[in-house]
C-alpha positions in Angstrom: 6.1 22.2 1.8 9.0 23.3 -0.3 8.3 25.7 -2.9 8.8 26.7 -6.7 12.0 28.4 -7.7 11.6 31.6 -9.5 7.5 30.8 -9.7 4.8 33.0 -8.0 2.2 30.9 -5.9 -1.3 30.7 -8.0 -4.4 30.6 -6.1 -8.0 29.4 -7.5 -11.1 30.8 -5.7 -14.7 29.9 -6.1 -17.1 32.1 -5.1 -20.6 30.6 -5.2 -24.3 31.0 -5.4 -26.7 33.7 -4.2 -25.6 34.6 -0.2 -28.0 34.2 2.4 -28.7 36.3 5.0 -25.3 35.5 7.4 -23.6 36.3 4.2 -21.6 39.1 3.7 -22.0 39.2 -0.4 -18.7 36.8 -0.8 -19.6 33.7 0.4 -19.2 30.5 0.4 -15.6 30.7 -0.6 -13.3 28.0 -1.8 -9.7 29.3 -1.6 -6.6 27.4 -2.2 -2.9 27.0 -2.8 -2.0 26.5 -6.1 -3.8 25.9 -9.4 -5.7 22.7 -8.8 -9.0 23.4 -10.5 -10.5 19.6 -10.2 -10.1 20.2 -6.5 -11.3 23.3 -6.3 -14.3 22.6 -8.5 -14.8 19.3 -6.5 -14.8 21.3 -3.5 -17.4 23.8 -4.6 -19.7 20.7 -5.6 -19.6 19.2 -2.8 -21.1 22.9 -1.0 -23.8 22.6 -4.0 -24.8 19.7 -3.3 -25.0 20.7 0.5 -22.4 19.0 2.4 -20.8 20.9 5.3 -17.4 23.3 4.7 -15.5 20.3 6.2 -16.7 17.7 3.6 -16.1 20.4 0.7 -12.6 20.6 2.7 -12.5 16.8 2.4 -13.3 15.9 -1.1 -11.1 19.1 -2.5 -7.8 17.6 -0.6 -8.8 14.2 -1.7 -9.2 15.1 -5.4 -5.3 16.1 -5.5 -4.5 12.9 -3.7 -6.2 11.1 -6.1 -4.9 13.0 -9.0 -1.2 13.0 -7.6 -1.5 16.9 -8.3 1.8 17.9 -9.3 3.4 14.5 -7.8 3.6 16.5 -4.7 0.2 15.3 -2.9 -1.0 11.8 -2.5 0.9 8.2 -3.6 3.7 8.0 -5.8 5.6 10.9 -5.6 8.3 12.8 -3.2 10.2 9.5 -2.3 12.3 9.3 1.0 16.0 8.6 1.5 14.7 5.1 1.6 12.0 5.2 -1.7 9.1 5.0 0.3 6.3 7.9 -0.3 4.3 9.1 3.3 1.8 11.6 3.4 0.7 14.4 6.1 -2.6 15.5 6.2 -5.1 17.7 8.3 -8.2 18.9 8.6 -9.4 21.8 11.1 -13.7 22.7 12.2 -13.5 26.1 12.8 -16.8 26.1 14.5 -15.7 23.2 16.9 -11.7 24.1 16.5 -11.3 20.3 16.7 -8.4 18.8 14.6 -7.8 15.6 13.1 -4.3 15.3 11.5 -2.0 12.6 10.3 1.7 12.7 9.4 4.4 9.9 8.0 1.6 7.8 7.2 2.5 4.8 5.3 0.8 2.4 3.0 -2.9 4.7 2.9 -4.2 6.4 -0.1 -6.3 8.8 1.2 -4.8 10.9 4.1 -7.2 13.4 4.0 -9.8 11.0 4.8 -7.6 9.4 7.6 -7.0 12.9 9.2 -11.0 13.6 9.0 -11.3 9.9 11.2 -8.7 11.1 13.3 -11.2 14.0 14.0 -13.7 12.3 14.3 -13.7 9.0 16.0 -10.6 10.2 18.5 -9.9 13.2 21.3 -6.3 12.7 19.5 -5.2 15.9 17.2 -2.7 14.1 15.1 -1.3 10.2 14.6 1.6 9.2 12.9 3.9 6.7 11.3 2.9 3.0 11.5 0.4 3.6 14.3 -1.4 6.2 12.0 -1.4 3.3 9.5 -3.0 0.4 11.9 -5.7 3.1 13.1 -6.1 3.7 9.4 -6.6 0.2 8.7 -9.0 -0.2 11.5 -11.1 2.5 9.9 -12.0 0.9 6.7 -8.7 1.9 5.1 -6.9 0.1 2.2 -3.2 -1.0 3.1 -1.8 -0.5 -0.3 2.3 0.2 -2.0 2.5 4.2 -2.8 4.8 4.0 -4.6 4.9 4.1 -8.4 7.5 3.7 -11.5 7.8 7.3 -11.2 8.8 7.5 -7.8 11.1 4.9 -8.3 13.0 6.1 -10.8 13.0 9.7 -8.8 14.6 7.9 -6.0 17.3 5.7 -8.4 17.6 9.0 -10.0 19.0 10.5 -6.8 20.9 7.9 -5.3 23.0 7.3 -8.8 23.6 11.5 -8.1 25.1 10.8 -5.0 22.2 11.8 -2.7 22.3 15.1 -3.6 20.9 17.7 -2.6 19.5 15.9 0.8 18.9 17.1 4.3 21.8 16.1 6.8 24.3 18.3 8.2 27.6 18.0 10.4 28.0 13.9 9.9 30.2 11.6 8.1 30.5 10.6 5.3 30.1 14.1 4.1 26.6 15.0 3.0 27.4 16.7 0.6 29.2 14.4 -1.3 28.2 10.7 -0.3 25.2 8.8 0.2 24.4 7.2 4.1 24.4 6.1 6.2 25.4 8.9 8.3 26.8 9.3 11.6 27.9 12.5 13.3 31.6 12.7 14.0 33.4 13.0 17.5 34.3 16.8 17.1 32.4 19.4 15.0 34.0 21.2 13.0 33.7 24.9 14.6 32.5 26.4 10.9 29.5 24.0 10.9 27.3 23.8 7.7 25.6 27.0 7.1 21.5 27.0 6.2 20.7 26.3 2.9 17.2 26.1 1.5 18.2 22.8 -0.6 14.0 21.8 -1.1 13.7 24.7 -3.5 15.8 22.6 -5.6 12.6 20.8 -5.7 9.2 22.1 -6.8 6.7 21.2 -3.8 3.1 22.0 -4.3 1.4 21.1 -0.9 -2.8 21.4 -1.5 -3.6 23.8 1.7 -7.3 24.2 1.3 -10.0 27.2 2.8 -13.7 26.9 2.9 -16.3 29.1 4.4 -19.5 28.0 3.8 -22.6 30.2 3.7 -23.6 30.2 7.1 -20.4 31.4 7.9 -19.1 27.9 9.1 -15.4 27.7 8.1 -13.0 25.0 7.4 -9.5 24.2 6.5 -7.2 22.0 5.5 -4.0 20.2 3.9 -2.4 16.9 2.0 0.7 16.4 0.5 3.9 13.6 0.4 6.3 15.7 1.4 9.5 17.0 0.3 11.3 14.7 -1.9 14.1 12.5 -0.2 13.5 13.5 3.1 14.9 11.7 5.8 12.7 8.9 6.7 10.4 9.9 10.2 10.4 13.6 9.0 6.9 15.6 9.1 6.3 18.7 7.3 4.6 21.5 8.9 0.7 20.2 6.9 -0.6 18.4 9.8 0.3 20.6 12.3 -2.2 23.1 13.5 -1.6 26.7 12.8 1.3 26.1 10.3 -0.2 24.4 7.6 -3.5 25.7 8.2 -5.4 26.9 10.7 -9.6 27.6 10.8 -11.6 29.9 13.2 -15.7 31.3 12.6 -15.0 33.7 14.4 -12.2 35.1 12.6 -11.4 33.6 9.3 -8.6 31.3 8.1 -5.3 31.0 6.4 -2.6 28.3 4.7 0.5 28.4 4.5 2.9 26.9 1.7 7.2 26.4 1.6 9.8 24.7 3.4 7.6 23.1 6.3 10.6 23.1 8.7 11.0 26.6 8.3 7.1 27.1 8.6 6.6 25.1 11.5 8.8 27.0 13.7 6.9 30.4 13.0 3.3 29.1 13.0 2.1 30.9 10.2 -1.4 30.4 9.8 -2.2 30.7 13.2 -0.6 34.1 13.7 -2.3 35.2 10.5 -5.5 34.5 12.3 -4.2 36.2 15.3 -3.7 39.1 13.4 -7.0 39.5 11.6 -8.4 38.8 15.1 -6.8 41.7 16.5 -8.4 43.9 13.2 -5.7 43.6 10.6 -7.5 42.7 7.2 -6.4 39.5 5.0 -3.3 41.9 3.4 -2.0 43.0 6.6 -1.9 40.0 8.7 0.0 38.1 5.4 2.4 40.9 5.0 2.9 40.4 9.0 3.4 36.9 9.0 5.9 36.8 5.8 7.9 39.5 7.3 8.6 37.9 10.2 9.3 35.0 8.4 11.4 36.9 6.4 13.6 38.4 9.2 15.3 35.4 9.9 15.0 33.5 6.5 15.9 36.3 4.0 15.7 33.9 1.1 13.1 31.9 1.7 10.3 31.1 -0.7 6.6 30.3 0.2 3.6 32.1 0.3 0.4 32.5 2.9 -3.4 32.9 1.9 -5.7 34.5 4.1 -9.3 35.2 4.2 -11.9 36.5 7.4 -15.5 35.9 8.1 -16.5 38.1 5.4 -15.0 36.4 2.5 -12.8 39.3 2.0 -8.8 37.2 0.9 -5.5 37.8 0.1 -2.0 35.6 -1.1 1.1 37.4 -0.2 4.6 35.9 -1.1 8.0 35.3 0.9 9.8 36.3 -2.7 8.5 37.3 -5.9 10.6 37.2 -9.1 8.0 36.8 -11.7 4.7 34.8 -12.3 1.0 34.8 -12.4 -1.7 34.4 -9.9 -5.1 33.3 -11.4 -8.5 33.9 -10.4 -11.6 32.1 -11.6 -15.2 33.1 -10.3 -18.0 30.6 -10.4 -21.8 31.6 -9.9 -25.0 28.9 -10.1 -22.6 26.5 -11.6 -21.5 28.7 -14.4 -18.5 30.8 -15.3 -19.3 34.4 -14.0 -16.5 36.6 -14.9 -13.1 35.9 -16.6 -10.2 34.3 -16.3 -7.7 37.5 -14.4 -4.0 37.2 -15.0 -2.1 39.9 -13.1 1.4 40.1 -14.1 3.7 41.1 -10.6 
């Protein structure tokens, strides 16, 4: 989940409805990444209307997908090195901790919905690649192209630019110069190819999506395509427990957003859990998590949201150069509040 150059992560929260006795005064919440209002308003419908923090988790994701939010979730955006547009997706209980996930699926709309399947009609945490799409299938699924005219012309775009920027390192032809295919040569060179964070290049908005519902039940979740030209196979860190997202009653929850193979390897959202767990609030456990993040990968961009059983949240950022975060606050179905734009 690459991220933004230059651009702060925006969350939008709902807070809804009169509390009920489990409630501590700010719930049910509906955080998430990013300014997708339709599925954050979908989301908070679906807890008015009574459905469970996991469907609310459910129809939010599958809003984006629909809506190709940003071309960076659902079909026809984020081509690979090959034109073809996957998803990843995943969708955590955090009464049950049971996990349904999917990642390099092919050919299926909604991967939100896949993942919830995957959850619950399987002791399986996460399918992927072809397999993902015949179970898919075999759940009602549609078996439909993803990609579009856009996504098309991203990827004949890229290849007319030589392949660049893209995601090898230490093969021949050079990478940095040629398109594939690639091989790596006899002897490496002893300087190597140092780390660069080529996917902020690319603006990646990955939906990662938290809902605690009034009785304190919490869910969480993620969709998106991908980073653009990714080699073909690759998965993200969305569908993988405790990076992308990561759900617990007891506790609270957190997503994660940036260069998924960065995140994975630090399993962000689970160790933001951890902390609050251990007593850190929502601010503290983010601040943890980005600096150890941070320690290793000085100039890497992404963000974390967090929130506990209370309600009580936070979004804290790998690197801030300017931007906005927004906050919107529903009541009953109506606007209560303003619209906040804090200037960092």
């Amino acid at each position: 989940m690459a991220w933004k150059t230059g651009l702060l992560l925006p969350l939008l929260l709902l807070l809804l409805g009169p509390a009920p006795a489990r409630s501590f005064g700010q719930l049910p919440l509906v955080l998430n990444t990013w300014p997708f209002r339709n599925a954050t308003v979908a989301a908070w419908k679906t807890l008015a209307a009574g459905g469970s923090a996991l469907d609310a988790v459910e129809t939010g994701c599958a809003t984006c997908e629909q809506q190709q939010c940003d071309g960076s979730v659902g079909f026809g955006g984020s081509p690979d090195e090959s034109g073809e547009t996957t998803l990843d997706a995943m969708i955590m209980d955090g009464t049950t901790m049971n996990v349904g996930a999917v990642g390099d699926l092919r050919r299926i709309k909604n991967a939100i919905g896949v993942a919830r399947k995957v959850l619950e009609h399987t002791t399986h945490t996460l399918l992927a690649g072809e397999a993902a799409t015949k179970f898919a299938e075999s759940m009602g699924f549609i078996n439909e192209d993803l990609s579009t005219n856009v996504s098309q012309a991203l990827h004949s775009d890229w290849r007319a630019r030589n392949c660049q920027p893209n995601y090898w390192k230490n093969v021949i032809p050079d990478s940095s110069k040629y398109c594939g295919p690639y091989k790596p040569p006899t002897v490496l060179k002893r300087d190597g190819i140092t780390y660069e964070d080529t996917a902020q290049s690319y603006g990646h908005d990955t939906i990662g999506m938290v809902v605690i519902h009034k009785t304190g039940n919490i869910a969480a979740g993620t969709s998106t395509n991908g980073i653009k030209f990714k080699i073909p196979g690759r998965i993200g860190d969305s569908p993988i427990p405790g990076s992308g997202a990561y759900a617990d009653d007891m506790v609270g929850a957190a997503a994660a957003t940036g260069d998924g193979d960065i995140l994975m390897r630090f399993v962000p959202s689970y160790q933001a859990v951890e902390y609050m767990r251990r007593g850190e609030n929502p601010t503290t456990a983010c601040e943890k998590v980005i600096s150890r993040i941070q320690k290793y990968f000085p100039k890497f961009f992404g963000a974390v949201i967090c929130a506990n059983m209370t309600g009580s949240y936070v979004s804290k950022h790998f690197k801030i150069n300017h931007g906005r975060s927004s906050l919107v606050r529903f009541q009953m179905g109506k606007i209560h509040g303003l619209l906040i734009n804090t200037t960092y």
